[in-house]
N, C-alpha and C positions, 0 to 999 in steps of 0.2 A: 428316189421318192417318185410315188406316181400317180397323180390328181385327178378329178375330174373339178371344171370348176363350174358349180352348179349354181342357174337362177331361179330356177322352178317353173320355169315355161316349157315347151313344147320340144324342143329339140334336146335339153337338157335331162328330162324325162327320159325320154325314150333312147338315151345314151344311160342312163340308169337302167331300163329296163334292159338292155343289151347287154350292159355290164353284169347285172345278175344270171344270163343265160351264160355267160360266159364269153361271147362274143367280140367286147373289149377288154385290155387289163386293166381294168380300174377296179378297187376296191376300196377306196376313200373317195369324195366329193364333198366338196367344200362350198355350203349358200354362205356368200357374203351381205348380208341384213344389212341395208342401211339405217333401218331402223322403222319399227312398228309403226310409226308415226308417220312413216315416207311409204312404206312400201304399200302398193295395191290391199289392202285387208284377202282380197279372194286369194291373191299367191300367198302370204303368207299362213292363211288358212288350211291350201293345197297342202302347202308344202310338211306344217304340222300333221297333219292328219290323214295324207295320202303316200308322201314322197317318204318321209321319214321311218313312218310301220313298213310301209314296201320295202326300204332298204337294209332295216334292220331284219327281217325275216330273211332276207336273201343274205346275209352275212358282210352287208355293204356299210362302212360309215360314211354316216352321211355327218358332217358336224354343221352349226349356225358359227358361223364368227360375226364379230362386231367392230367397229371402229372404238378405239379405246384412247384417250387423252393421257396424256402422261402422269395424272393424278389418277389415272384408272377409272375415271367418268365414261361410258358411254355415250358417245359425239353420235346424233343421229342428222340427217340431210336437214331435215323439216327444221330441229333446231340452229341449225348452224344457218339457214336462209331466212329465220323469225327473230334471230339474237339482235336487240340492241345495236345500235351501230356500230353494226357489221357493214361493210363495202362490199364483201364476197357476194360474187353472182356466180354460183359454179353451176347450175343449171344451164341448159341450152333457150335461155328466153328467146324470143321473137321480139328485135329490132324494130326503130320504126317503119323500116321496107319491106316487114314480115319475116326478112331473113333470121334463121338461128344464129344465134350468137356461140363464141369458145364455150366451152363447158369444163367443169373438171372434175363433175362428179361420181362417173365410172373409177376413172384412176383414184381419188379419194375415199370410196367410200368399198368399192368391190377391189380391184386391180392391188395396190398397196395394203390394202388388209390381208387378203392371199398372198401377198409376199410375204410380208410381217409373218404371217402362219409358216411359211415355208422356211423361212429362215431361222425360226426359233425352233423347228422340228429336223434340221439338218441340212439344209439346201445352201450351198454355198457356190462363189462364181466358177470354181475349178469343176462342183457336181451339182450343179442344177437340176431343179425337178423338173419331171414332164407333167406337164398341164395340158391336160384336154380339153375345149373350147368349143362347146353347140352349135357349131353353125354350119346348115344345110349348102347343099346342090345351088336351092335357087337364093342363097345369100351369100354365093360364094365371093362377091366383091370385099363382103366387111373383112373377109380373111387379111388383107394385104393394110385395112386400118389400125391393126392393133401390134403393137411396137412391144416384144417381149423385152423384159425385164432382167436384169444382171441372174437373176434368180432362178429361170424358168426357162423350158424351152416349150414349147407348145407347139401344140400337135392337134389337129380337126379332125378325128376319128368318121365324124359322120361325113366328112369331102369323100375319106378314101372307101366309104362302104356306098358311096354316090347315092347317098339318102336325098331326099325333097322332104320339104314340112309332111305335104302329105303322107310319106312313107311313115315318119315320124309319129304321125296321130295313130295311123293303121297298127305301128309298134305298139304303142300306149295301148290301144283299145285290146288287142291280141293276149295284151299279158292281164286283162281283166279290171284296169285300174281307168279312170274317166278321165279325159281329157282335159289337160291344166287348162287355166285362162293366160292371157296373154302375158307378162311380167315385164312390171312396170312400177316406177312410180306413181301413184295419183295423180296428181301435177304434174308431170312431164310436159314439158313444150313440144315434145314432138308425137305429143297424140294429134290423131286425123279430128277433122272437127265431128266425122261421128260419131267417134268415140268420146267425144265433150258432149255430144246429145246425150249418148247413153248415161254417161256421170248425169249429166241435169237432172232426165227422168227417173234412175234407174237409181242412186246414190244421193240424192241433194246434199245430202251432208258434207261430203266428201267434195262436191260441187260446189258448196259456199265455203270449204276451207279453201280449195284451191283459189277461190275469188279474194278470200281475204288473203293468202298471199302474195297474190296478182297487186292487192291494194297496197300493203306495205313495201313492195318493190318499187312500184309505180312514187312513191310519197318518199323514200329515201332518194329516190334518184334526183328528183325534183330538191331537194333539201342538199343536194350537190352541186344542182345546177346542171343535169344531164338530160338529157331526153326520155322520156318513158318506155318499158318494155313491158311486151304484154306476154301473157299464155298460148295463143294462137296468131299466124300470120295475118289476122283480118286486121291488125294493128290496132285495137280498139279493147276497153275493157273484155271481160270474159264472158261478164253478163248481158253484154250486148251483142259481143258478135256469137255468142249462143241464145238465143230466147226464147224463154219458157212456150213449152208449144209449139215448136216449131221443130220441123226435120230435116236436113242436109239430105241432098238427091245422094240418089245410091254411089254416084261417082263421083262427091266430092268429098276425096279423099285424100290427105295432103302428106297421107303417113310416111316417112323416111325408114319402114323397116317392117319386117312381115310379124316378126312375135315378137317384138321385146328392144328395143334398141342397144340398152346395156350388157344382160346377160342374156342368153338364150335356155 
């Protein structure tokens, strides 16, 4: 078996687009959805109405999986962080020192659903699948983060063709299709703080859900007796270490990752 595992950003793309030249062997790619509620609306928008028609013209399956409960509920991130007293912080919140905290929501919600997929489709530990993984030249660090799976063996197609994001986008544009946005959760704690400006001005909605998340984290912790964590390292609510009207200098920029921290 032989994957691509897609998140609908930038480097993912354009290993799609590669794959339809022929270039890579992939002819399946797998978006793992944490769920319409979690994920950015612009990639899952992308990835409906750009990534999907592209792949199926070119003779590529592209499938959506989901996190499934063993009642066959669909578990999205957003709800499993809004449930009722829940304890779970699988997000990377920001500590009172600003620092990211453990997370566990790539492996929960992308990493072990693409197993779950691979295992009920044949992959077993004697024949594991190859799983292709988006990640460029100049991210070549994340390669040595991600600890494959009894299931999988994985392989960074775009290291050995010595891509950069940029080559990446120059792919994307060449084969006629417009360049994704970044892919991400909305919420994510490891957005830069100018990308919490842009949500302000650019999304409010999405800007006061992520706040009202921030709130009920902030309110269950305290209801255990623990210290508060926040959205961004400024350690302080969302709505204040972002406020309306205001703009972050072009270089303050706190991002931990060039497109996407989870999937590429």
């Amino acid at each position: 078996m032989n994957v691509f595992s897609f998140g609908g950003g930038v480097q993912s793309t354009a290993a799609l687009v590669l794959a339809a030249k022929g270039e890579i062997p992939y002819d399946t790619f797998l978006f793992a959805n944490v769920g319409d509620d979690s994920e950015h609306p612009a990639t899952l928008h992308y990835v409906r109405t750009v990534a999907i028609p592209y792949a199926h013209r070119n003779g590529i399956d592209l499938h959506t999986l989901n996190r499934r409960r063993r009642d066959g509920h669909i578990e999205t991130l957003w709800e499993r962080l809004m449930r009722p007293g829940s304890k779970s912080l699988p997000i990377p919140v920001r500590m009172s020192n600003g620092a990211p905290g453990t997370r566990s929501c790539t492996a929960d919600f992308k990493i072990r659903v693409i197993e779950k997929h691979l295992r009920r489709n044949g992959a077993t530990r004697t024949w594991p699948a190859t799983v292709g993984v988006g990640i460029s030249l100049d991210e070549i660090h994340r390669a040595n983060n991600r600890r494959p799976g009894p299931y999988e063996r994985v392989t960074y197609p775009l290291l050995g063709l010595g891509l950069r994001r940029t080559d990446c986008m120059r792919i994307i544009a060449g084969a006629g299709l417009p360049v994704p946005p970044k892919s991400a959760c909305f919420f994510c704690p490891l957005k830069p703080l100018t990308a919490w400006q842009r949500l302000r001005e650019d999304e409010p909605q999405l800007f006061d859900a992520a706040c009202r998340l921030e709130t009920t984290l902030i309110q269950r912790r305290a209801q255990l007796g623990k210290d508060p964590v926040f959205l961004t390292r400024l350690a302080r609510p969302l709505a204040q270490a972002v406020p309306e009207g205001t703009e972050p200098l072009p270089f303050d920029d706190d991002s931990l990752c060039e497109s996407g921290w989870c999937m590429t």
